[in-house]
C-alpha positions as CSV (number, residue, x, y, z in Angstrom):
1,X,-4.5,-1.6,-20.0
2,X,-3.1,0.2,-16.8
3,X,-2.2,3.1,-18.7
4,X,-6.2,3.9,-19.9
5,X,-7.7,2.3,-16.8
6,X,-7.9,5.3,-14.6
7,X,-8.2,2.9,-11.4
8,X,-4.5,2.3,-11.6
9,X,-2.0,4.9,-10.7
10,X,1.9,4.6,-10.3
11,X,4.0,6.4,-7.7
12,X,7.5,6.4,-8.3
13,X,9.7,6.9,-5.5
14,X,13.6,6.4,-4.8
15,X,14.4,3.1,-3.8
16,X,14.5,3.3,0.2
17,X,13.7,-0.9,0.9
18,X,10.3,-2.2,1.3
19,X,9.1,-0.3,4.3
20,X,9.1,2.5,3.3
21,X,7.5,2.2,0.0
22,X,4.8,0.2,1.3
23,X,4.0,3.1,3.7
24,X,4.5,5.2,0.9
25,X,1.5,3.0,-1.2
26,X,-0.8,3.3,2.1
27,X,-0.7,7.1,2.4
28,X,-1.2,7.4,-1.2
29,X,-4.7,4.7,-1.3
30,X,-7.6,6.0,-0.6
31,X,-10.0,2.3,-0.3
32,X,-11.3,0.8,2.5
33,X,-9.1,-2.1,2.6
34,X,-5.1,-2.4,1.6
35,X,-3.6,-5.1,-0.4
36,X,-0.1,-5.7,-0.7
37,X,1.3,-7.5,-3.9
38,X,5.4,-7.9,-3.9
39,X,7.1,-8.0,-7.5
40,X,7.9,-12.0,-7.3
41,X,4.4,-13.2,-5.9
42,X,0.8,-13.8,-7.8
43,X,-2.9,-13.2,-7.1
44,X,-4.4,-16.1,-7.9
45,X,-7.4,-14.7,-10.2
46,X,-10.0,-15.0,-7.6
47,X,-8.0,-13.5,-4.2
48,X,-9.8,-10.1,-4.4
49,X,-13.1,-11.8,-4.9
50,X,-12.7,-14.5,-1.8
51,X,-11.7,-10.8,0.5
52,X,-14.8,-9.4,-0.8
53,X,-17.0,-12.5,-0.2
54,X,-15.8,-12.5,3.5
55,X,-15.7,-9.0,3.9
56,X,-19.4,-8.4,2.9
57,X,-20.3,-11.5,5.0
58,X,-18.5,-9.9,8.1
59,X,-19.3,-6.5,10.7
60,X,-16.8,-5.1,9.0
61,X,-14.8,-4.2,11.9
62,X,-11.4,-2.7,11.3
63,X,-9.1,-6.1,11.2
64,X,-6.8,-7.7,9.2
65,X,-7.7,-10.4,7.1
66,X,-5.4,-13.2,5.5
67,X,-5.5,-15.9,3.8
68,X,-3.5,-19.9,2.9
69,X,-0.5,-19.3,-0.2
70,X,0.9,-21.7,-2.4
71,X,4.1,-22.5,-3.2
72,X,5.7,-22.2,-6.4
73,X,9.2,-24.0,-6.9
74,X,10.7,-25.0,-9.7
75,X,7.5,-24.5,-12.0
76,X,5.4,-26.5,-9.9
77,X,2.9,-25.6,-7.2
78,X,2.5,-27.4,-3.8
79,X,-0.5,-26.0,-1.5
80,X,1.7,-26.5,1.8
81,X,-0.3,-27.7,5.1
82,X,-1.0,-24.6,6.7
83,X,-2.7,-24.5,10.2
84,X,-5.5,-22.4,11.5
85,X,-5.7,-19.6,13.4
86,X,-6.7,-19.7,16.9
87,X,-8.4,-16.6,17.7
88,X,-6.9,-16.1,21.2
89,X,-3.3,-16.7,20.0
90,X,-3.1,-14.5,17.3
91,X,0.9,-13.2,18.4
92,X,1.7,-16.7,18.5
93,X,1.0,-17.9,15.2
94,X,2.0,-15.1,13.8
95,X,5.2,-15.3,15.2
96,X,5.3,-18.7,14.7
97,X,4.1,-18.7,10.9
98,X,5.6,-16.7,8.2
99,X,2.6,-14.7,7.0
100,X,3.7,-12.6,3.7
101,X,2.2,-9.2,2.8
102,X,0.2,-10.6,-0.6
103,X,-1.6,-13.2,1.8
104,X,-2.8,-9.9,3.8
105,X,-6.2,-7.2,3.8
106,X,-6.1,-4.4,6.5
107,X,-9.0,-2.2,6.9
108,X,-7.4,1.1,6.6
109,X,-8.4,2.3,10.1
110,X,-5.4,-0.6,11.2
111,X,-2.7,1.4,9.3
112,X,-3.6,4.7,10.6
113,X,-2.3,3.6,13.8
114,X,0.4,1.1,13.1
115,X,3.0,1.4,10.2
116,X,5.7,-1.0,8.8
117,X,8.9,0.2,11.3
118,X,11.4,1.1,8.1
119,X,14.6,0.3,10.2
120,X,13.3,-3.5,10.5
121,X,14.2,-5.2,7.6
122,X,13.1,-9.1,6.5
123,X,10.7,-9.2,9.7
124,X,8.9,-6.2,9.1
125,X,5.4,-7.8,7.8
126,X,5.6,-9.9,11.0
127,X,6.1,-7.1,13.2
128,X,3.7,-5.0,12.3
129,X,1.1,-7.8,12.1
130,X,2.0,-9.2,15.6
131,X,1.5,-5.1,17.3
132,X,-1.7,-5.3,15.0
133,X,-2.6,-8.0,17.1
134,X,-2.5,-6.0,20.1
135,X,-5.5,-3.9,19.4
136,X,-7.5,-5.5,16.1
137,X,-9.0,-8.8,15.5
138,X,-6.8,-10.8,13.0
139,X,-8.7,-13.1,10.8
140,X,-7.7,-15.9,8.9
141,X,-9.5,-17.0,5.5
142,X,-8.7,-20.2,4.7
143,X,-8.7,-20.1,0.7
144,X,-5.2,-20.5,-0.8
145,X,-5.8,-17.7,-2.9
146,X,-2.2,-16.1,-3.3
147,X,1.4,-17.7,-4.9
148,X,4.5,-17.4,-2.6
149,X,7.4,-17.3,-5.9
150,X,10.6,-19.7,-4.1
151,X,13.9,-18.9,-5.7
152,X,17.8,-18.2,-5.0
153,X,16.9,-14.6,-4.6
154,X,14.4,-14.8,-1.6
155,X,15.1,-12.7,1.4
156,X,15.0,-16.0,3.4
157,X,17.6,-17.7,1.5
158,X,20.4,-18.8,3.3
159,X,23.4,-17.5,1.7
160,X,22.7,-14.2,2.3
161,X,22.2,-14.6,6.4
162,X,18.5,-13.4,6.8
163,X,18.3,-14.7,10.3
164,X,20.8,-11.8,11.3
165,X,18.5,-9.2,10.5
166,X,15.7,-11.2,11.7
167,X,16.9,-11.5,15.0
168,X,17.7,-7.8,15.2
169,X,13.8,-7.3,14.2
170,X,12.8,-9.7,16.7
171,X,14.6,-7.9,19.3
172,X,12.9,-4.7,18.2
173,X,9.9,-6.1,18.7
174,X,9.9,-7.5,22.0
175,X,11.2,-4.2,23.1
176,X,7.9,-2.3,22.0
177,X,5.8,-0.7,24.7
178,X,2.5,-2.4,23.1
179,X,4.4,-5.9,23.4
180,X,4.4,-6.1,27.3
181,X,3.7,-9.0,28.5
182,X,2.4,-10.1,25.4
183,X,4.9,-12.8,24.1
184,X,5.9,-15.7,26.5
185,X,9.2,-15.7,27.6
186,X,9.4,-19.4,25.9
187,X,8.0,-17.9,22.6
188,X,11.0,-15.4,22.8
189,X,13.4,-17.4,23.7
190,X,12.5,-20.5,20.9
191,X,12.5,-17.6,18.3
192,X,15.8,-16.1,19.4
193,X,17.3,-19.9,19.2
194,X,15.6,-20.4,15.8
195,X,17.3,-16.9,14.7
196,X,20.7,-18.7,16.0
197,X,20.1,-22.0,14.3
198,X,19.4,-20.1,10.7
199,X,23.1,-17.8,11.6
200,X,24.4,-21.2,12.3
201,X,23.3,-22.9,9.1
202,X,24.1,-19.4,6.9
203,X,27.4,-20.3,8.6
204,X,27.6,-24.1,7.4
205,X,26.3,-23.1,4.1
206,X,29.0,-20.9,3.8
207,X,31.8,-22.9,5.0
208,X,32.7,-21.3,8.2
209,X,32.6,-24.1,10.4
210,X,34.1,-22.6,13.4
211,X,31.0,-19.4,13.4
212,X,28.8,-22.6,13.0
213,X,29.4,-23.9,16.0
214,X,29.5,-21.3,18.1
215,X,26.4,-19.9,17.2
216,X,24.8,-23.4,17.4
217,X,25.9,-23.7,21.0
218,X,23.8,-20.4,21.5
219,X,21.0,-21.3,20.1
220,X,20.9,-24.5,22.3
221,X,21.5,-22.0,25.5
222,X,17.9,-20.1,24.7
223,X,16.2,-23.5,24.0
224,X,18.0,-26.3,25.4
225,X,15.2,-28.7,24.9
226,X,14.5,-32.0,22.5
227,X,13.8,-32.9,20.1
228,X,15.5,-30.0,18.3
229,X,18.8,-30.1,20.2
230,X,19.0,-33.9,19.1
231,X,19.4,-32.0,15.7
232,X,21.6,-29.1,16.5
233,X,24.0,-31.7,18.3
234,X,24.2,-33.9,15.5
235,X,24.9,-31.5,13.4
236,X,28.2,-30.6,15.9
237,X,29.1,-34.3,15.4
238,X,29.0,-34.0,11.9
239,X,31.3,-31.4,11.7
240,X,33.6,-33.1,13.6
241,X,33.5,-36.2,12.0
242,X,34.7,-34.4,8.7
């Protein structure tokens, strides 16, 4: 069908990571509004139709639009509990809550001025929708109208130590001129904890015990606070139990 429908064109490009081919997709479109649609997730058959519903119900401001996922695990899918926007903390959920690119619509205005960074890598959605957030509405729809694909071979998965490059990302971030003042020093310093908790457990998963704890200990210096740290401490005694 793609090959006579005249609506679809393919761009080939040498494999340079995510970034950069999504960039690559938005200076190549020529609609209104961008969708993003990564190789293991799934449009549920009415997600374009729910955007256009609220989009044609809206001002039709330049923003970006998202809306709820699914999960599918295993062959079964779970609609996970997924809270709502509040529209004067739009940096803090979206730094909170891991919002993928199929789940996303940007009015093409947005991406003239902001870009996925292509030297941020496994953070880069949440980047650039957090420095959205710092001149465009952000809008949530609350339709679960995308699938989120789990499996071994997610970037998130723990063997392969995302939160490394996630905290590099994060660091990025925070660093950004547009960022100032933006992100509460307790905001950074729970998400550069959580980014030494996850090296931690990539550390326990893997069987080095000793990088475990030490990078548990960190992450309990940026956030030394309960109930979490009842956790992280428990797993300490744990491993000394063993």
């Amino acid at each position: 069908r793609s090959g006579t429908d005249t609506r679809v064109k393919y761009f080939y490009q040498k494999n340079s990571e995510r970034s950069a081919a999504r960039n690559n997709g938005i200076s190549q479109s020529s609609g209104q509004y961008i969708c993003f649609l990564d190789s293991d997730d799934f449009y549920e058959p009415f997600h374009l139709q729910v955007l256009f519903h609220h989009l044609q119900a809206g001002n039709h401001s330049p923003a970006l639009y998202f809306t709820n996922c699914s999960l599918l695990k295993e062959g079964k899918i779970v609609k996970p509990d997924i809270p709502a926007l509040q529209a004067d903390h739009a940096i803090e959920y979206i730094l909170v809550n891991s919002i993928i690119p199929t789940r996303v619509c940007i009015h093409r205005e947005v991406l003239q001025k902001f870009l996925f960074h292509t030297d941020i890598v496994i953070v880069e959605d949440s980047v650039l929708w957090a420095r959205i957030s710092t001149s465009f509405p952000v809008i949530h729809i609350p339709e679960y109208t995308v699938i989120y694909h789990l499996h071994d071979e997610n970037s998130v998965n723990l063997k392969r130590n995302a939160f490394l490059p996630r905290l590099r990302g994060m660091r990025k971030l925070f660093s950004m001129p547009e960022m100032k003042n933006k992100i509460p020093l307790s905001l950074r310093n729970h998400i550069i904890s959580d980014c030494y908790y996850g090296i931690a457990r990539h550390h326990e998963c893997n069987r080095r015990f000793f990088q475990m704890l030490f990078y548990l200990l960190v992450s309990i210096i940026y956030e030394p606070k309960i109930p979490m740290v009842k956790k992280k401490v428990y797993a300490i005694y744990q491993y000394f139990r063993k």
